[in-house]
Z-matrix of the N, CA and C atoms (Angstrom, degrees):
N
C 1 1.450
C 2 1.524 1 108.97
N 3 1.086 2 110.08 1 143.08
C 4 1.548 3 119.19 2 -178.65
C 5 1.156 4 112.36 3 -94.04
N 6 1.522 5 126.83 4 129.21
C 7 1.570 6 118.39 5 178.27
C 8 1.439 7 109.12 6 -115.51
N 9 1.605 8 120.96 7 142.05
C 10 1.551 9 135.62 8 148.10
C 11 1.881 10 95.96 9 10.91
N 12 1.072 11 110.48 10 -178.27
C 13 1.294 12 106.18 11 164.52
C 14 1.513 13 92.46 12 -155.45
N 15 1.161 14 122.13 13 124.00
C 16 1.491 15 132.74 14 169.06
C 17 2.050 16 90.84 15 99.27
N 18 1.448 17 118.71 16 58.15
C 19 1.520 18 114.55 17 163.68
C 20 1.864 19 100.99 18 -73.86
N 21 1.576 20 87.18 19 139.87
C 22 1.340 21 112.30 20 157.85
C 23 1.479 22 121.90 21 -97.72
N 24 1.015 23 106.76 22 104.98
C 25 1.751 24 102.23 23 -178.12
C 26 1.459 25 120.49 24 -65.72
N 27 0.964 26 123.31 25 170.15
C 28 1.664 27 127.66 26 175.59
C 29 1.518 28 114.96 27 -85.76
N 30 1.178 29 123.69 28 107.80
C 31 1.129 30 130.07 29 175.54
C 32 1.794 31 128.61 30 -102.61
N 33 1.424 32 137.97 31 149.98
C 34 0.904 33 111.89 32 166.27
C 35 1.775 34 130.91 33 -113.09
N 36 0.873 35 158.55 34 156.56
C 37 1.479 36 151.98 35 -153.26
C 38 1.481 37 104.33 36 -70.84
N 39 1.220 38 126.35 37 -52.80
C 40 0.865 39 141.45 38 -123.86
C 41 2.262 40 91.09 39 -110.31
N 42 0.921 41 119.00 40 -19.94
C 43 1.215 42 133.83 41 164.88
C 44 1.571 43 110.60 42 -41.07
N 45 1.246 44 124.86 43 148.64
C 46 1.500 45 126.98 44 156.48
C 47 1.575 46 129.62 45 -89.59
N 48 1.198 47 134.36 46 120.12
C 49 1.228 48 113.27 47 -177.81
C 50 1.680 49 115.09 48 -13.19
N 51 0.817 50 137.78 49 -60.41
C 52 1.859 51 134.44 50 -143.77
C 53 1.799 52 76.41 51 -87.57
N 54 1.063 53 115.36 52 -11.95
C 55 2.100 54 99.56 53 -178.31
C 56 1.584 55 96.82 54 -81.34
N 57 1.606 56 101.60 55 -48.68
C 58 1.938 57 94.06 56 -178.98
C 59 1.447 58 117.82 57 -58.26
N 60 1.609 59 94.04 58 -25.62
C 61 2.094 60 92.45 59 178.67
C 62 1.032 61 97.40 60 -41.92
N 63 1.574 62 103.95 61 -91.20
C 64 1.872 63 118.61 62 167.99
C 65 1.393 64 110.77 63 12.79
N 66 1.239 65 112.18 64 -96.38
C 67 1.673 66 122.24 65 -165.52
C 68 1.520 67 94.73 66 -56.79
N 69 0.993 68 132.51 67 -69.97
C 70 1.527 69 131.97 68 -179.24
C 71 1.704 70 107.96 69 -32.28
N 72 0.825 71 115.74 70 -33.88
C 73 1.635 72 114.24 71 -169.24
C 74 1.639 73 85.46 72 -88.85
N 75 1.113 74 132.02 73 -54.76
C 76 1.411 75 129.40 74 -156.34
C 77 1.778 76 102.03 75 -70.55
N 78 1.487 77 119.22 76 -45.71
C 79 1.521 78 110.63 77 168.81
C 80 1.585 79 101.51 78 -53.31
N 81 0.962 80 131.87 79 -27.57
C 82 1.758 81 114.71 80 -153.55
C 83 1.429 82 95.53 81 -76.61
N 84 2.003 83 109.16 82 -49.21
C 85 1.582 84 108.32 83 -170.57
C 86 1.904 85 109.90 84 -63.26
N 87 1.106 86 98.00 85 -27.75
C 88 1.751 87 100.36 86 169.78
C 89 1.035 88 122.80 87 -58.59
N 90 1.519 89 125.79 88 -61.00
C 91 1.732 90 117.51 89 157.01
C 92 1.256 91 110.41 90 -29.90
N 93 1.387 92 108.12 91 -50.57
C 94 2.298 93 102.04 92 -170.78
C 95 0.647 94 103.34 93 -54.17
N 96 1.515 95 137.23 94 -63.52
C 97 1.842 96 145.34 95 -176.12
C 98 1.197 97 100.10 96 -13.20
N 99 1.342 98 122.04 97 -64.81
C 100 1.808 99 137.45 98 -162.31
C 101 1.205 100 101.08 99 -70.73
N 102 1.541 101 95.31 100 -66.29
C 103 2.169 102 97.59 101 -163.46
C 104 1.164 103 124.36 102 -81.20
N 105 1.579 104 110.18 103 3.66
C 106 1.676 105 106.33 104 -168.12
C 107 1.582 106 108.97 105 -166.39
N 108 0.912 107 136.05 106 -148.49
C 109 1.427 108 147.99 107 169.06
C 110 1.304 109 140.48 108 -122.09
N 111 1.112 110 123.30 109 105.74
C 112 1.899 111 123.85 110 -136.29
C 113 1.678 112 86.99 111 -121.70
N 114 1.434 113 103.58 112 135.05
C 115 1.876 114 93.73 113 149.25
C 116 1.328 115 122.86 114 -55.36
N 117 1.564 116 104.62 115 146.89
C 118 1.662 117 109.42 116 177.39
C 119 1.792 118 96.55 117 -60.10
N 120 1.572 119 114.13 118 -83.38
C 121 1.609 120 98.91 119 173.22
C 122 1.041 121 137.96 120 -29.52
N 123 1.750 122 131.16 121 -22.15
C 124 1.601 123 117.13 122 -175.18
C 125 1.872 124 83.29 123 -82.69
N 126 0.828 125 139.90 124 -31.45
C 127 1.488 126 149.93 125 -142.45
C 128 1.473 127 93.56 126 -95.18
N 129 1.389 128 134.90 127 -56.09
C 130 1.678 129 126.41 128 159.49
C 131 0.918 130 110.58 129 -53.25
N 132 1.409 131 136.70 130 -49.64
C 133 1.270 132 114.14 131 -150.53
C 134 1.674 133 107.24 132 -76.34
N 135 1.242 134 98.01 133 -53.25
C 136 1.654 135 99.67 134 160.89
C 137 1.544 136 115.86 135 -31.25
N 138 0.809 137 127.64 136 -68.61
C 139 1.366 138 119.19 137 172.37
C 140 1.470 139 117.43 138 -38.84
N 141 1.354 140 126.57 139 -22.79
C 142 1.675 141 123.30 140 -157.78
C 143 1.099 142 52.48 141 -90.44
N 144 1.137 143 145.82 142 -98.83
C 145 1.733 144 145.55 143 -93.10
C 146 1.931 145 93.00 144 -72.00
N 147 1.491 146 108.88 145 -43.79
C 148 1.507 147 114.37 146 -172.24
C 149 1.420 148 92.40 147 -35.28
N 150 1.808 149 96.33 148 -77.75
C 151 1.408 150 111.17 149 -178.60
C 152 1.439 151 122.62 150 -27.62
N 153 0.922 152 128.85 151 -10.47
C 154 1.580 153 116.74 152 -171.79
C 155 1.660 154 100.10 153 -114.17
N 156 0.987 155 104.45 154 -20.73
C 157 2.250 156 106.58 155 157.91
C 158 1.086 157 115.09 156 -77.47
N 159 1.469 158 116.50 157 -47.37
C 160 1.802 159 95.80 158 -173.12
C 161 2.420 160 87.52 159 -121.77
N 162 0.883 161 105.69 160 91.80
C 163 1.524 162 133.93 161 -170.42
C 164 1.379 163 89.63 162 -75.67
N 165 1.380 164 139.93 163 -32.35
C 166 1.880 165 144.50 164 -170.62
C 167 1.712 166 94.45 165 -74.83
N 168 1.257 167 134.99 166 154.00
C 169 1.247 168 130.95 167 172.91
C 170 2.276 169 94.83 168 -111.82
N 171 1.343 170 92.53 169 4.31
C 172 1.884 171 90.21 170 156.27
C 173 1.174 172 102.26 171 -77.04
N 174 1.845 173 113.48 172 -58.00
C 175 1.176 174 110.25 173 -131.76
C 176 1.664 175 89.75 174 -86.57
N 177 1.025 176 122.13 175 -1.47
C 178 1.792 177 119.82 176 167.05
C 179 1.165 178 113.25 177 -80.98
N 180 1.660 179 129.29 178 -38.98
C 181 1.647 180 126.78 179 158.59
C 182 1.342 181 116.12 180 -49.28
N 183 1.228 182 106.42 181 -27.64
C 184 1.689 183 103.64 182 -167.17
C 185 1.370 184 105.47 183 -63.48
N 186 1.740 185 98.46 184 -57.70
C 187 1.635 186 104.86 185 -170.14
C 188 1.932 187 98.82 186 -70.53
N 189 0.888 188 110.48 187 -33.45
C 190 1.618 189 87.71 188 175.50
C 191 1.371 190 117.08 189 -72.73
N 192 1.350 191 126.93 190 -33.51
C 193 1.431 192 106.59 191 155.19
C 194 1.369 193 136.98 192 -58.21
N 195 1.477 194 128.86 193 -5.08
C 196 1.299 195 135.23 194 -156.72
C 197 1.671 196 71.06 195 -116.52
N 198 1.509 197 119.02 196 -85.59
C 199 1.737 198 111.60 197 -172.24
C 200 1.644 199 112.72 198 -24.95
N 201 1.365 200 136.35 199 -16.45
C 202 1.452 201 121.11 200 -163.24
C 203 1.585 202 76.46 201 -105.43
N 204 1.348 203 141.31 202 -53.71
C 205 1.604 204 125.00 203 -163.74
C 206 1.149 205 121.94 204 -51.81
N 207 1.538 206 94.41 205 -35.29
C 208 1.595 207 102.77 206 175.12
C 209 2.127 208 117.23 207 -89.35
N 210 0.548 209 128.39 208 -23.12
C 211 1.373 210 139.72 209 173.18
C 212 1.884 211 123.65 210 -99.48
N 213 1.243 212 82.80 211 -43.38
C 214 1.434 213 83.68 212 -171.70
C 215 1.450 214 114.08 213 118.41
N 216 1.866 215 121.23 214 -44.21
C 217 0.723 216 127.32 215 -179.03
C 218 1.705 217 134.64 216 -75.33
N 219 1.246 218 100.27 217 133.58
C 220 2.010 219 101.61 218 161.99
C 221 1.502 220 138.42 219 -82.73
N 222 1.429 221 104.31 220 118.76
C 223 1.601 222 96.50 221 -165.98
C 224 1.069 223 129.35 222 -82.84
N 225 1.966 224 103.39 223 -17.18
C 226 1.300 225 115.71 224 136.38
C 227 1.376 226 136.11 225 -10.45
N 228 1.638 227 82.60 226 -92.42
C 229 1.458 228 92.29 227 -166.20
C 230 1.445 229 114.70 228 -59.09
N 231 1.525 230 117.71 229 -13.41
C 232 1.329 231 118.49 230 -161.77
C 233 1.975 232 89.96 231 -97.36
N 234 1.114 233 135.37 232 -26.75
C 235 1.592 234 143.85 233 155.67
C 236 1.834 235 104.98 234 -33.37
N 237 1.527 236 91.07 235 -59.26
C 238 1.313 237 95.83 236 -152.52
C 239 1.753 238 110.16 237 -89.82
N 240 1.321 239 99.23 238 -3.71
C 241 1.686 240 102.04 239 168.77
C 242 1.502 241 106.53 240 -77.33
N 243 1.411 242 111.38 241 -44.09
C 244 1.463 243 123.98 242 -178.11
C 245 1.465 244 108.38 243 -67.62
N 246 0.860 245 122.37 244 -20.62
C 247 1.664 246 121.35 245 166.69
C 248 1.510 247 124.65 246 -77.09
N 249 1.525 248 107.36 247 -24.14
C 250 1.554 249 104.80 248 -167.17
C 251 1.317 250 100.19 249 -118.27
N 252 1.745 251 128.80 250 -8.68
C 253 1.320 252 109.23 251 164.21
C 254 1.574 253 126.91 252 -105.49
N 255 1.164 254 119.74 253 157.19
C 256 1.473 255 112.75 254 -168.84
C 257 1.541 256 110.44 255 -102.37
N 258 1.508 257 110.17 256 15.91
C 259 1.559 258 105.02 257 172.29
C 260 1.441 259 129.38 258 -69.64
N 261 1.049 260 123.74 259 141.32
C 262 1.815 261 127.05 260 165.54
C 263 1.210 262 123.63 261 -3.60
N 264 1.615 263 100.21 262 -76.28
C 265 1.251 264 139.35 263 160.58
C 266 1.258 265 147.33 264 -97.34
N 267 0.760 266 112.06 265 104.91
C 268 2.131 267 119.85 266 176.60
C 269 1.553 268 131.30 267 -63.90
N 270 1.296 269 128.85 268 95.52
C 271 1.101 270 129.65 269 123.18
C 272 1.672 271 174.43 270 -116.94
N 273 1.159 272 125.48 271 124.11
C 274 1.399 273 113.29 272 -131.12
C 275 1.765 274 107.58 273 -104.64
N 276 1.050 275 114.36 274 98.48
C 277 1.472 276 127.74 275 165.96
C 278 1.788 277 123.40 276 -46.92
N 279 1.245 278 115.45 277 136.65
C 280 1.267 279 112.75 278 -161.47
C 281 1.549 280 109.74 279 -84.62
């Protein structure tokens, strides 16, 4: 899959640096999902960590609706592939 080139992720103000790490690390393993092949664990765990910045399941729709306008991508769908398969490695075809 081909991505945007220069994505801006969704950020929020009010975050601490080590919260944007978080989300910043968790958009990066989401691009992999699509473009490449990620461990299932580096790919959960990232997610716990997401999860513990934006802890609201709004304020996690929000940014996944704002991450797909800007990218293209779903963090959803890319969550919920990683949840239901038990492979090594993850990658998710469009």
């Amino acid at each position: 899959m081909k991505l945007p080139q220069n994505i801006s992720y969704p950020l929020r103000e009010e975050w601490s640096t080590a919260d944007i790490v978080k989300a910043t690390e968790f958009y990066y393993v989401v691009e992999q999902i699509y473009t490449a092949k990620i461990a299932r664990t580096e790919f959960l765990a990232k997610y716990a960590a997401f999860t513990e910045v934006a802890s609201m399941k709004m304020t996690q729709k929000q940014l996944d609706r704002e991450f797909y306008r800007l990218s293209g991508l779903s963090i959803y769908r890319a969550v919920q592939f990683a949840r239901k398969t038990q492979k090594d490695y993850l990658h998710l075809e469009d």
